[in-house]
C-alpha positions in Angstrom: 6.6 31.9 -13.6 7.1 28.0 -14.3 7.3 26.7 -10.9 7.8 22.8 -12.7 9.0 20.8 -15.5 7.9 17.6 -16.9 10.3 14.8 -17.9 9.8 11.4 -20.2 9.7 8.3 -17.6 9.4 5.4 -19.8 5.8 6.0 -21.3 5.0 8.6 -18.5 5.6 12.2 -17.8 6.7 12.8 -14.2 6.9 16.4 -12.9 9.8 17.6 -11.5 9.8 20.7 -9.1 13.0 22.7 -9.4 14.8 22.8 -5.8 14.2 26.3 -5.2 10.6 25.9 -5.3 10.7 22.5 -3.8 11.7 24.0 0.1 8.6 26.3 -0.7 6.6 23.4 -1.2 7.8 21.8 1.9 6.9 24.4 3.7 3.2 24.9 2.8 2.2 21.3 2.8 4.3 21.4 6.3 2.1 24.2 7.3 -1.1 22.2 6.5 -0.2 19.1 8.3 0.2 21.4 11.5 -3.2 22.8 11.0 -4.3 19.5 11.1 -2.3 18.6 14.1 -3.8 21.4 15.9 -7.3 21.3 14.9 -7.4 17.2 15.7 -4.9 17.9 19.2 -2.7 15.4 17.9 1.1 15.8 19.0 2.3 14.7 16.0 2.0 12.9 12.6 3.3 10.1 11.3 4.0 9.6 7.6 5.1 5.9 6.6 3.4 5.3 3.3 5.2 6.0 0.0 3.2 8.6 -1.3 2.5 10.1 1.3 6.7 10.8 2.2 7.0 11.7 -1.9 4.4 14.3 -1.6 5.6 16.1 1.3 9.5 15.7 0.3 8.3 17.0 -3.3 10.3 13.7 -4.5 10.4 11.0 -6.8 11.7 8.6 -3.7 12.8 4.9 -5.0 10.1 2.7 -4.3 9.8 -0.1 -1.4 11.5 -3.4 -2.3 8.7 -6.1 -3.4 6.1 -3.3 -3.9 5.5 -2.6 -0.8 3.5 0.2 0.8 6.2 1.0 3.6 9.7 2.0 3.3 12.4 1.4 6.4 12.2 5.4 7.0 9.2 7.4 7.9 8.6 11.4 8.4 7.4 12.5 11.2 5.9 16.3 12.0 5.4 17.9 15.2 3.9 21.7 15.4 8.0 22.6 15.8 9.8 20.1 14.4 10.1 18.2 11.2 12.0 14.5 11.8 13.0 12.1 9.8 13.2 8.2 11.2 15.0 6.3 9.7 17.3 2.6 10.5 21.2 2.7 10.1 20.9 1.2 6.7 18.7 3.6 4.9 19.7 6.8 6.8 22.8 8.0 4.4 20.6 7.2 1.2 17.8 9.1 2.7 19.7 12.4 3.3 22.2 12.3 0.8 20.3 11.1 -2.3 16.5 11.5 -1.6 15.9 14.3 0.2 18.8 16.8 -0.1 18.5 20.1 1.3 15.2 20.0 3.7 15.8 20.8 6.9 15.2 18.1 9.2 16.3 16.4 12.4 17.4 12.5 12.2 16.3 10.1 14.2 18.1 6.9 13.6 17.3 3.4 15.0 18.9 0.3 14.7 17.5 -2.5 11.6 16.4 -4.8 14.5 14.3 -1.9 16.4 10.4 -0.7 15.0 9.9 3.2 14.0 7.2 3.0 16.5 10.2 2.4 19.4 11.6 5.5 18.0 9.1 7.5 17.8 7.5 6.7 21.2 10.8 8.0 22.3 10.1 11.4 20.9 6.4 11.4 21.6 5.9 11.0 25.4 2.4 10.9 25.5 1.7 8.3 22.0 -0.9 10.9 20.9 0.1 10.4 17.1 -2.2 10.1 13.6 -0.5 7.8 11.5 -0.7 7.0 8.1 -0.9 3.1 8.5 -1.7 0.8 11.1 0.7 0.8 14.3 -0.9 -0.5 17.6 -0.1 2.2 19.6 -1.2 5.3 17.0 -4.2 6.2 15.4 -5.1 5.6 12.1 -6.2 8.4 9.6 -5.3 7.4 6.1 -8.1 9.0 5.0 -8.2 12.1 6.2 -4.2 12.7 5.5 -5.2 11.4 1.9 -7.9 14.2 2.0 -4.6 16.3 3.1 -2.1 15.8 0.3 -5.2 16.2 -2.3 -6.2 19.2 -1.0 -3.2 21.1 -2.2 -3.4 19.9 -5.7 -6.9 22.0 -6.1 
């Protein structure tokens, strides 16, 4: 069965993973991030970094303005639910022409307001792992990189 296909990208070949196996891939690397929350007793996890959201989405997500590491949206998974955050601006693009078809609740906040606001306001008790450096989370790029690369063996 040929679960991808590969594309020309300028000088590069980008895979592209056909829709119907793309919720399937959702779902596993869903199921592994909820392993983790479990096994570290986080309540949730926070995904802010660009490829970290493009490997969980299975998407080839525009990149950041000014090469940066953060977009204005993030991810965010509990053990039930499966959110995305995103501010008024970037909300439409995000649904509509990025991620299409995953089944997710939205969290919107306004362009003046952080993602940590918004996400403190889901999280009661802050007990988050992030994927960058917010003040009130803790930090484990690492071991979420050790995450995404574990599925690719």
């Amino acid at each position: 069965m040929k679960l991808a296909f590969h594309r020309k990208r300028g000088k590069h070949l980008e895979m592209v993973v056909p829709i119907s196996k793309r919720l399937e891939y959702v779902q596993l690397k869903l199921a592994i991030l909820r392993e983790y929350l479990r096994e570290k007793k986080y309540e949730a996890v926070l995904l802010q970094r660009q490829e970290n959201i493009s490997w969980l989405t299975c998407s080839d997500l525009d990149e950041p303005p000014y090469n940066l590491e953060l977009g204005k949206f993030a991810l965010l998974v509990t053990v039930d639910q499966f959110f995305l955050i995103a501010n008024n601006l970037e909300v439409s693009r995000m649904i509509f022409n990025e991620i299409p078809g995953l089944k997710l609740t939205v969290a919107q906040y306004s362009c003046y307001e952080s993602i940590e606001k918004e996400v403190n306001g889901i999280i009661r008790s802050g007990n988050v792992s992030s994927d960058t450096e917010i003040t009130s989370f803790q930090t484990d790029t690492l071991q979420l990189e050790e995450l995404r690369f574990s599925i690719l063996r």
